[in-house]
C-alpha positions, 0 to 999 in steps of 0.5 A, a space after each residue: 502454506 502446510 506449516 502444521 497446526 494444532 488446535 489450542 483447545 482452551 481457546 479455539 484457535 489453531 495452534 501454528 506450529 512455526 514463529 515469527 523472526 523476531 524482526 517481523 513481529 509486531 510491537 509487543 507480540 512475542 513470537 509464539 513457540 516461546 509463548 507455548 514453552 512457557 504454557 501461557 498462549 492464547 488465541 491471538 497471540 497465535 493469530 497475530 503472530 501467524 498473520 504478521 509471519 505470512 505478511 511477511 512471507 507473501 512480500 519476500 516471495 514477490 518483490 512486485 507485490 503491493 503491500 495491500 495484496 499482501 495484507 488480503 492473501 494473509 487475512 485470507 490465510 488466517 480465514 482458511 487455517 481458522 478453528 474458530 467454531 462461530 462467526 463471531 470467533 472468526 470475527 474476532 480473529 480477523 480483528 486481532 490479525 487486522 490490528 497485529 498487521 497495522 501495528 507492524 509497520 505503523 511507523 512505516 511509510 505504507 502503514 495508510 495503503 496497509 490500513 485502506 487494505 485491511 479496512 476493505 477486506 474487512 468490510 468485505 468480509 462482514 458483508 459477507 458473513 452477515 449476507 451468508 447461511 449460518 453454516 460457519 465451515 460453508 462461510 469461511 469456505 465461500 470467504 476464502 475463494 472470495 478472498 483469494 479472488 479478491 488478491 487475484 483481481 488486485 494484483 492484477 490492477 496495475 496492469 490495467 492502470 497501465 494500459 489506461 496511463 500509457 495513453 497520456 505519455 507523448 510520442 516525443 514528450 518528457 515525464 517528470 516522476 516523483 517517488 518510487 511508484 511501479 503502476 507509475 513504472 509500469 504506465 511507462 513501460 507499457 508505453 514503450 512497448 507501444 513504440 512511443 519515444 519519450 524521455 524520463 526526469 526523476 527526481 533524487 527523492 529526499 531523504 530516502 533518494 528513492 529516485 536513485 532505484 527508480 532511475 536504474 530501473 528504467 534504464 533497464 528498460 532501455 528509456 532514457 533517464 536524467 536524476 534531477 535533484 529535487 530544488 530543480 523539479 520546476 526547471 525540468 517540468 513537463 508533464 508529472 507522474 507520480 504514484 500514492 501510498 493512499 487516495 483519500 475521500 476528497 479525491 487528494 493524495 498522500 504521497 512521497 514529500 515534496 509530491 504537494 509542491 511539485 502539484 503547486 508548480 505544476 498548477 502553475 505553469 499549467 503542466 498536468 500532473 497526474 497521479 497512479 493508484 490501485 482501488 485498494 489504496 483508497 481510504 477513507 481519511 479526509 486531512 485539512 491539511 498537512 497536520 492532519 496526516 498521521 505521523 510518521 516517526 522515521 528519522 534519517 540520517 542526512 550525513 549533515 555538520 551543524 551545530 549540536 542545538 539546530 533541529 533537522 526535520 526529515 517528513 516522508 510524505 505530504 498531503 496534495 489537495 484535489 484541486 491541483 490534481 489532473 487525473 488519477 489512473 486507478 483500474 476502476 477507470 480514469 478518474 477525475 478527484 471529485 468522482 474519487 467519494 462517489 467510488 469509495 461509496 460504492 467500494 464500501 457498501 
């Protein structure tokens, strides 16, 4: 991006000549041109403002783009177009543009792979600056490429998760999925090009319905397709393939709601269920439970008539305990839950 900058000389930063929509800043950060007319912008606000914007930008140019590949090309950004003059400024930067993009969408159902992102990034970055010379212009060149690189091999691990997934799709068999996953989109995708034949049951997927896009796009792919309502997900089941907005230490999931119970009546009927996940949506959370999940404060309108006094709750995701997993495909390999830690360890040494 050449968006001109300036540096803001009381604070070290550069100055980003563009603002934010209103609609893509986050909660309490005023865009920063408005900052400037009224003479009182700082530093971060210059960088929270920056980073939020190229968020923003790298998801409106690729629909395809995981939101944890968007969030390391717009910390990258912010290393690359950073005036800071020591590592700690930089340091400190990168923690404010952290924080801006996790308050964006903390509300959000992608805030836990949005925090696993920046959580690695950011290792990867202390790591880095702490094992580099103190030569701050030769750091931030290095951390660049690193970072670029970083986002490249990302993007690219849903094409290795589907050459490791397709391998569990039957010649002849059905796929039930559950919650709108394009690694999982993209195992069966792959699979057809194989030449396997097979069918697909989708879930509706309330209360957003995302089963809905998820059944079109395969029909697109030319695979046959049956949206199932989600109350008979146990009278249709096969084998279950579902995606993970976060893979956490003990190897369970947090995913789409009704994910958990689908596991149980998997387990039950001993179908296998397996689960798809980037690398980089591995987190280091470790719930007990469903309470235990962050909250989510979405609320959906369910088109329903009752009574003024009678409560509706609308969760969007669940937390699935490793026992009732299967696998996971994730492009470090074929997983089984319990060696889920011993990657993470090696993810954040």
């Amino acid at each position: 991006m050449d968006e001109a900058m300036s540096r803001d000389s009381s604070s070290g930063f550069r100055n980003v000549s563009f603002a934010p929509a209103p609609s893509q800043l986050a909660p309490g950060h005023v865009a920063a041109e408005s900052l400037a007319t009224e003479g009182r912008i700082s530093g971060e606000d210059v960088v929270t403002g920056a980073v939020v914007r190229e968020f923003h930008a790298g998801l409106n140019s690729d629909g395809d783009m995981a939101i944890s590949v968007a969030v390391i090309k717009a910390l990258t950004f912010v290393i690359k177009n950073s005036k800071a003059y020591t590592i700690m400024e930089l340091e400190k930067e990168l923690k404010a543009a952290t924080d801006a993009l996790r308050a964006c969408l903390e509300s959000h159902q992608t805030s836990i792979s949005l925090s696993a992102g920046c959580e690695l990034f950011m290792r990867y970055v202390t790591k880095a600056l702490t094992m580099e010379n103190s030569d701050l212009d030769e750091s931030k060149r290095r951390l660049t490429e690193r970072g670029d690189k970083f986002a490249e091999t990302s993007h690219q691990a849903k094409t290795k998760i589907a050459e490791l997934g397709q391998r569990y799709v039957r010649d002849g068999g059905v796929i039930l999925l559950h919650g709108f996953s394009r690694v999982a989109l993209g195992i069966l995708k792959q699979a057809a090009t194989q030449g396997k034949n097979f069918s697909v049951m989708v879930t509706e997927g309330r209360p957003d319905n995302s089963g809905q896009k998820l059944a079109t796009l395969l029909r697109e792919l030319g695979l046959p397709v049956t949206l199932v309502i989600d109350s008979a997900a146990a009278y249709v089941m096969d084998r279950v393939l579902v995606g993970a907005e976060g893979v956490v230490e003990n190897g369970g999931i947090i995913n789409k709601i009704g994910t958990y119970q689908l596991a149980m009546v998997a387990k039950a009927l001993g179908t296998p269920f397996y689960c798809a996940a980037e690398s980089y949506k591995f987190a280091r959370l470790y719930p007990l439970n469903q309470r235990d999940l962050p909250k989510d404060a979405r609320v959906y309108d369910l088109n329903l008539s009752l009574p003024q006094e009678t409560a509706v709750e609308t969760p969007s995701r669940d937390y699935t305990p490793p026992q009732l997993i299967t696998l996971l495909f994730t492009d470090l390999g074929i997983l089984t839950p319990s060696a889920v830690s011993d990657e993470l360890i090696q993810l954040f040494l």
